[in-house]
N, C-alpha and C positions, 0 to 999 in steps of 0.2 A: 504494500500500500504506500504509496507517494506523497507527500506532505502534504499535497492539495488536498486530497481524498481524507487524511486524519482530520485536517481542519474544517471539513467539512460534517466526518464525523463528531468532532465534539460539539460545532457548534448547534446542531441536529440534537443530540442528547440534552445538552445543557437549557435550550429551549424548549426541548418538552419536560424535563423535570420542573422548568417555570412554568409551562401551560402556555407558553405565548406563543403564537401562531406566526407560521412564516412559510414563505414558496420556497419551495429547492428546483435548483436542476444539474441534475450531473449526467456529462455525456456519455458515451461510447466508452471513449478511451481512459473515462476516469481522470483526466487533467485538467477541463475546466469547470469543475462544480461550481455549484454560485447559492448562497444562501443568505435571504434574505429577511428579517421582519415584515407581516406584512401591512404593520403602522409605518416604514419606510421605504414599500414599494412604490416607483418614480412609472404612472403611466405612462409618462412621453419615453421611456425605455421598454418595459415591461408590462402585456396586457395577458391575461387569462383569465378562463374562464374550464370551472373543472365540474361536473355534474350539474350542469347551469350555474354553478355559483362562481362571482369572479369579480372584476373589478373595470367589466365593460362602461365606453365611455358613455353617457345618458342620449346621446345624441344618433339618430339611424342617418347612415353613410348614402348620398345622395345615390341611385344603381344610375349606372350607365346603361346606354339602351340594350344595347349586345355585347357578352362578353366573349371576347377573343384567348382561345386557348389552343394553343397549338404544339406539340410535342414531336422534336427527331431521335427517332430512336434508335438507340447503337445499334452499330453495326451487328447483324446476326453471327458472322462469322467471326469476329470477338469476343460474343458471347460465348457462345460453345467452346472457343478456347477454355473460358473460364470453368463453364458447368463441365468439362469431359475431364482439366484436375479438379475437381471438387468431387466428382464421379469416380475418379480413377480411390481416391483416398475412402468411398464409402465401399468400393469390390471389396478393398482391404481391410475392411471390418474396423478399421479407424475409427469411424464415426455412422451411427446409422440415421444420422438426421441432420443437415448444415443451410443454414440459411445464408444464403446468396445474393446479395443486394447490389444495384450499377445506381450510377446519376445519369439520369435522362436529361438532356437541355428541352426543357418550355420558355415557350414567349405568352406573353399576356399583358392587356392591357390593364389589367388592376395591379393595385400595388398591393404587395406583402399585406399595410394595412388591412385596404378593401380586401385582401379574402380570406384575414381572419376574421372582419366584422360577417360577411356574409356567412362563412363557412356553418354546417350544422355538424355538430360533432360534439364525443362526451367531454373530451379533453382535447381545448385551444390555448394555443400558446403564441405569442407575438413579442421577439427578440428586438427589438432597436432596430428592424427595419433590414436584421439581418439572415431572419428565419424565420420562418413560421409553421407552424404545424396545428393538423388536426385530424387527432387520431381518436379511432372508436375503439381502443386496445386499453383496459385498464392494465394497470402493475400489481398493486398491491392495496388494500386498506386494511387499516387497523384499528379497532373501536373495542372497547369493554372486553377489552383482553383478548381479542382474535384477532389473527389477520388472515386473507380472502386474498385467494389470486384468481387470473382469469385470464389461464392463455387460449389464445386465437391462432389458431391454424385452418386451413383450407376455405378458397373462393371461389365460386363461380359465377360467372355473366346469372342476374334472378330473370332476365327474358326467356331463357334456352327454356322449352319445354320440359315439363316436369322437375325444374330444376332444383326442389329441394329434396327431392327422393334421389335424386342421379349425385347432389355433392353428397349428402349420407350413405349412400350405397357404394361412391368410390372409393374402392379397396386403398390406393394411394394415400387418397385423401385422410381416411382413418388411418393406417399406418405410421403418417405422419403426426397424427393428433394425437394418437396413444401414445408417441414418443417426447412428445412436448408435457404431455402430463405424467408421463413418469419423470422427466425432469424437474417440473417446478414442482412437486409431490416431492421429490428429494432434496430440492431445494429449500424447500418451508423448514423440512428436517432439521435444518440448522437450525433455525430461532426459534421453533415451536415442538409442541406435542399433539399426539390425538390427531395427525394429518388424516385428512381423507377428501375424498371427492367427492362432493356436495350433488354436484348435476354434470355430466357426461353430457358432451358434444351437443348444445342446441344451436338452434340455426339463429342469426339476427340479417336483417338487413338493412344497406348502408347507401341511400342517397349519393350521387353524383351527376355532374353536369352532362357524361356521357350515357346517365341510366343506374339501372341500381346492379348492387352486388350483394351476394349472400356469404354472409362467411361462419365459420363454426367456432364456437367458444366450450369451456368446461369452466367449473365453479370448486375452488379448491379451497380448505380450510382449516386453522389448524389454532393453536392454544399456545397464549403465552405467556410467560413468568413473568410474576407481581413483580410490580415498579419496571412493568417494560416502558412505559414512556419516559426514561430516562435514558431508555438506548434504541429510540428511535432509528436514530442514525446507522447503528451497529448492524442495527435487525437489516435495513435497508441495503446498505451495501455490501452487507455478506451475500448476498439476491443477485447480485451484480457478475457481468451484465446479467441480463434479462434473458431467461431462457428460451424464450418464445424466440428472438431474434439472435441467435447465435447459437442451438442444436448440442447433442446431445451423443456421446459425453461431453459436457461443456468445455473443458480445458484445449483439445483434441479438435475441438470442432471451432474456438476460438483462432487457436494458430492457423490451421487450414485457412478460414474465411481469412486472416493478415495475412495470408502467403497468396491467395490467388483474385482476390476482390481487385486490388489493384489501386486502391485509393483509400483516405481516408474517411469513416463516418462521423466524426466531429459530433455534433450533438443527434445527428441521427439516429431512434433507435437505441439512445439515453433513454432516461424517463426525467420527468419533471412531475411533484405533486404541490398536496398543502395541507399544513396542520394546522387545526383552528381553534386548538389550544385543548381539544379532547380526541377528534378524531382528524388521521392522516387519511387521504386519497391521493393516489398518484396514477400517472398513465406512462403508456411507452409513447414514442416519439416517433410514431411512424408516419406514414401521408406526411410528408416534408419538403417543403420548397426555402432552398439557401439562395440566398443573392453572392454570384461570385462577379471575377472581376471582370467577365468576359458573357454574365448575365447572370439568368437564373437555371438552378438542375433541381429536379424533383426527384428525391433519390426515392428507389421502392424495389423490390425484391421478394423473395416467398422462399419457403422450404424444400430443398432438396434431400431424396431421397434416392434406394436402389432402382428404384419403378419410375424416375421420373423420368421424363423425355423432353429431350432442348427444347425442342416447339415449343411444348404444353406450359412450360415454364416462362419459355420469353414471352408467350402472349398473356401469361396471368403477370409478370412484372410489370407487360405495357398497359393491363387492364386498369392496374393501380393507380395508374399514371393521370388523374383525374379529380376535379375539384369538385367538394361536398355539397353541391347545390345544384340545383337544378339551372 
C-alpha cells in the first residue's frame, strides 16, 4: 500500500469514528485517492449524485435540440491482438475470468457538465471538467453493521427478441457471473462474517441514447465487527480493486489486464462513494468519459472468459459505448 492509499485510509477511518460525512474517490491504480468532507465539497470542482442523493446544482441545464454523439472505434485487429493474450493466459488456467477494457474516442457536443446533469444513472460523478461518469454498478454499502455488494456481469442489446430469457440462459454469460461472485463472496471474507448470496443473477435494465440494455447483477452480504465505522477505510480498500472489473483470481488477472490492456485506467473503474455520517454507499466507475488532450475517450470493456469470442466481445465493448439518456 502506497502512502497515498494509507492516507486515504486513515482519513476514511478517522471520519467515521466522528460520524462526519465525506465523498471519496480512489482510482484504479490506487494513486490518486481524494477524500473529502462533505461540508467542504467545492461544486465548481466536484458534483455527484449517489442513489439520487447529491449535491446537484438547483438549476435544469438548458437541452440542446439534438445531441451529437459519435464514437471511432478501435481498430478490430488491435483488439484481438489484445483479447487472443488475455485468451492465451485463460487456456492456461491462469485466470478463469479477466476483464478487458480499451478507450474509444467520442465527439459530442455537450460538455462533460451537460451529460452529467442529463445522465440517468444510480451513481454520477463530475471531476472539474475532467471526467465524468455514470455508472448503474454499485460497490459496496455499509449500514447497521453489514455490508452489501453487487457485482454486474453480462449484457445484452433488451430489443433482441426474447432477450431476457436468451442473456439468462447464456451458458457464457452465467459462467462469467458465477465467477464474479465467487470473487466478491471471497472478497467480503476479509472484513466480514456470515457471507452469502442474498439474490443470484437478476436482470435490471439501463436506458441509453442508443436504446436500452439489460444486464445481470447478484446481491451479496455479509456481517461486520463492532466499531466497524472506525475502519471504514480499511474495510474498503482491502475490496480493492473491485472485482467485478478486474477477474478472478484477482492478483493473476490484475497483472495480465497491466500486461496487455495497453494503457492506463486512471480513475476508471475506481469507485467513488459517501458516508453520511451512518451509512457508506459507493459505486464502480464504469460508463466513463475522460477529457484528454487530443479530446474525449469513453473507456468500456466486459469480461473475458474461455467461451468468449472477439466479435461477441468487441461489439458488447462498442454497445457500452453510449450515453444514459434517451
Amino acid at each position: 500500500m502506497n502512502k497515498e492509499t494509507r492516507q486515504c485510509v486513515r482519513q476514511m477511518n478517522a471520519m467515521g469514528r466522528e460520524g462526519r460525512p465525506f465523498l471519496f474517490l480512489i482510482d484504479y491504480e490506487m494513486e490518486q485517492p481524494l477524500v473529502v468532507p462533505l461540508d467542504e465539497l467545492d461544486p465548481k470542482q466536484i458534483l455527484y449524485e449517489i442513489e439520487g442523493k447529491g449535491n446537484l446544482p438547483p438549476m435544469v441545464f438548458p437541452s440542446k435540440e439534438q445531441v451529437v454523439f459519435e464514437c471511432r472505434p478501435p481498430a478490430f485487429d488491435d483488439y484481438q491482438i489484445r483479447f487472443d493474450g488475455v485468451m492465451a493466459h485463460l487456456k492456461k488456467g491462469e485466470s478463469c475470468l479477466i476483464n478487458l477494457t480499451q478507450p474509444v474516442e467520442v465527439h459530442t457536443n455537450l460538455s462533460l457538465y451537460e451529460i452529467f446533469l442529463r445522465s440517468k444513472a444510480r451513481f454520477k460523478l463530475w471531476f472539474d471538467e475532467r471526467f465524468v461518469v455514470f455508472s448503474p454498478e454499485p460497490f459496496v454499502c455499509i449500514e447497521a453493521g453489514k455490508i452489501h455488494t453487487f457485482p454486474m456481469k453480462g449484457t445484452l442489446d433488451a430489443t433482441l427478441p426474447d432477450a431476457t430469457t436468451r442473456l439468462l440462459n447464456d451458458s457464457k454469460e452465467l459462467a462469467e457471473h458465477h465467477s464474479s461472485v465467487e470473487l466478491l463472496s471471497h472478497d467480503l471474507r476479509k472484513v466480514a462474517k456470515n457471507v452469502r448470496t442474498e439474490r443470484f443473477r437478476y436482470v435490471e435494465t439501463i436506458e441509453t441514447l442508443r436504446g436500452s440494455l439489460l444486464q445481470t447483477s447478484s446481491h451479496i452480504s455479509g456481517t461486520l465487527r463492532a466499531g466497524y465505522v472506525g475502519r471504514l477505510g480499511s474495510a474498503v480498500v482491502a475490496l480493492l480493486p473491485a472485482g467485478s472489473i478486474a477477474g478472478a483470481p484477482k492478483a493473476a488477472s490484475v497483472e495480465i489486464i497491466r500486461r496487455w490492456e495497453g494503457y492506463r485506467r486512471g480513475y476508471y473503474t475506481g469507485i467513488f462513494g459517501r458516508f453520511d455520517g451512518q451509512k457508506l454507499e459507493s459505486g464502480v466507475m464504469i460508463r466513463f468519459i475522460e477529457k484528454q488532450n487530443d479530446g474525449l475517450v469513453f473507456k468500456a470493456g466486459g469480461g473475458i472468459t474461455v467461451n468468449s469470442t472477439v466479435q461477441r466481445e468487441y461489439n458488447e465493448l462498442l454497445a457500452k459505448v453510449a450515453l444514459p439518456f434517451r
